[in-house]
C-alpha positions in Angstrom: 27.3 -11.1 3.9 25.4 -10.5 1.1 26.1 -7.1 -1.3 23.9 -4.6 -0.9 21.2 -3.9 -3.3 21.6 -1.4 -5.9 20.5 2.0 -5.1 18.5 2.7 -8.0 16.9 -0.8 -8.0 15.6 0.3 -4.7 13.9 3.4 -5.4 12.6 2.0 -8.7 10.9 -1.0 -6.7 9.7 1.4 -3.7 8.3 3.7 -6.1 6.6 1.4 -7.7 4.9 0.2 -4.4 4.4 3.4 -4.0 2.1 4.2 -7.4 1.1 0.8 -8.3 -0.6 0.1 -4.3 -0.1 2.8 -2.3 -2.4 5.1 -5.1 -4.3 2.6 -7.0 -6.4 1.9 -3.1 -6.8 5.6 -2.7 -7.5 6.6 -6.4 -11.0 8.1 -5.8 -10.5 8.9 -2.0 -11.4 12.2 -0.7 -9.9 14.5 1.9 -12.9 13.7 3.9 -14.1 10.3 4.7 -17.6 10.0 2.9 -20.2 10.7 5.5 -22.7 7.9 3.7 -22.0 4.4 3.7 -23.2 3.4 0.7 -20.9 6.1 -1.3 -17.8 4.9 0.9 -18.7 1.0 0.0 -19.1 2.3 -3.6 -15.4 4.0 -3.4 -13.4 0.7 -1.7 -15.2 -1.5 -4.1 -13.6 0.9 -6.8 -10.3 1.4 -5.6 -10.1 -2.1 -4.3 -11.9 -4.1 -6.5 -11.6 -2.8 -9.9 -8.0 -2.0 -9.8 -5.0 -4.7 -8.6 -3.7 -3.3 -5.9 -3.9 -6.4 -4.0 -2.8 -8.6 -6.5 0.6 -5.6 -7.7 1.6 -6.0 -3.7 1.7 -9.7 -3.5 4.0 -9.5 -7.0 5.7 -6.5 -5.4 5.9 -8.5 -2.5 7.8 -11.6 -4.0 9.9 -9.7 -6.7 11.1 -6.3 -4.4 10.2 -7.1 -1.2 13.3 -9.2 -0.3 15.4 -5.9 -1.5 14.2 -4.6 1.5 15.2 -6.9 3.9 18.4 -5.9 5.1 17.3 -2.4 7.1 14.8 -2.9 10.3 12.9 0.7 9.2 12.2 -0.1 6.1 10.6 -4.0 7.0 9.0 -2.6 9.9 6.9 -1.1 7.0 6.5 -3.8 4.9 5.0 -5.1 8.0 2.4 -2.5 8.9 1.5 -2.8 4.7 1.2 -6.4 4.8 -1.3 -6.4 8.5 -3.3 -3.7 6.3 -3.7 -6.2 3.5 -4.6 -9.2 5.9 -7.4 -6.6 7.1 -8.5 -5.6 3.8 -8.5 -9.5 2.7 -10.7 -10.3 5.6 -13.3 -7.9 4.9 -13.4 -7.3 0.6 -15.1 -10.4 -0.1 -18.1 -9.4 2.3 -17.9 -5.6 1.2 -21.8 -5.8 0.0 -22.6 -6.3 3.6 -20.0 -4.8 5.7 -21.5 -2.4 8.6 -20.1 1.2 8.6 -17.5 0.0 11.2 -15.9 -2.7 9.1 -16.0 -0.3 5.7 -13.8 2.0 8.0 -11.9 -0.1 8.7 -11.4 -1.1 5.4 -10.8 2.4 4.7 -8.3 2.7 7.3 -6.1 0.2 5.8 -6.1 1.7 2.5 -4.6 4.9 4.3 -2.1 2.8 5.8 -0.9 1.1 2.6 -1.1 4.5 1.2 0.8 6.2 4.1 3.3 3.6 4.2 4.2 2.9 0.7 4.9 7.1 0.1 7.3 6.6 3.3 9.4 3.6 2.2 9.6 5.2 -1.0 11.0 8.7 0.7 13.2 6.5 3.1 14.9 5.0 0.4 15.4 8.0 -1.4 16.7 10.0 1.4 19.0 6.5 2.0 20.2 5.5 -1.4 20.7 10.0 -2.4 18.9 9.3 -6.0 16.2 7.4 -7.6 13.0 8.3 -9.6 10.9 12.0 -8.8 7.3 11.8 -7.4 
């Protein structure tokens, strides 16, 4: 059996998830989803496109992710992250042209990153006793 990864190594890596992709794709978000389409499309290509979320998961992904491995709650989401990153793949490189539908979507899956990320990072934390404050 493999030893158990060290506690503060977890919360440092979930944290970082947590900052470096769960904030980055809701930087500019509001409360309220924007009620015009072209100022939501304006917003994901800012949160999504101008900073690297996408690109800080997959490194997150490869590096941490494997940390992660050995307790079902905390891969179950990793899971539900890495579905919202396949959707928001899917759809970025036709943002210009997405219909409202497909920019909420998109929107949606930033909220899940978001969502998810802040959770894995308070599961550990609550786990592991100690690590980094918010």
């Amino acid at each position: 059996m493999p030893p158990s990864p060290d506690p503060q190594r977890l919360a440092s890596a979930a944290f970082r998830l947590k900052h470096d992709v769960g904030k980055a794709v809701r930087w500019s978000a509001t409360t309220i989803r924007e009620a015009d389409a072209e100022a939501l499309r304006r917003r994901l290509e800012i949160d999504l496109l101008r900073t690297r979320a996408l690109g800080f998961f997959d490194a997150w992904m490869s590096e941490d992710g494997p940390l992660f491995l050995s307790e079902p709650g905390w891969m179950l989401r990793i899971t539900r992250m890495s579905k919202a990153i396949e959707r928001i793949r899917a759809r970025l490189p036709h943002l210009s042209t997405l219909d409202r539908e497909g920019l909420n979507v998109l929107d949606q899956a930033t909220v899940v990153l978001a969502e998810e990320s802040g959770a894995l990072w308070r599961d550990v934390v609550s786990a592991t006793s100690e690590g980094p404050s918010a």
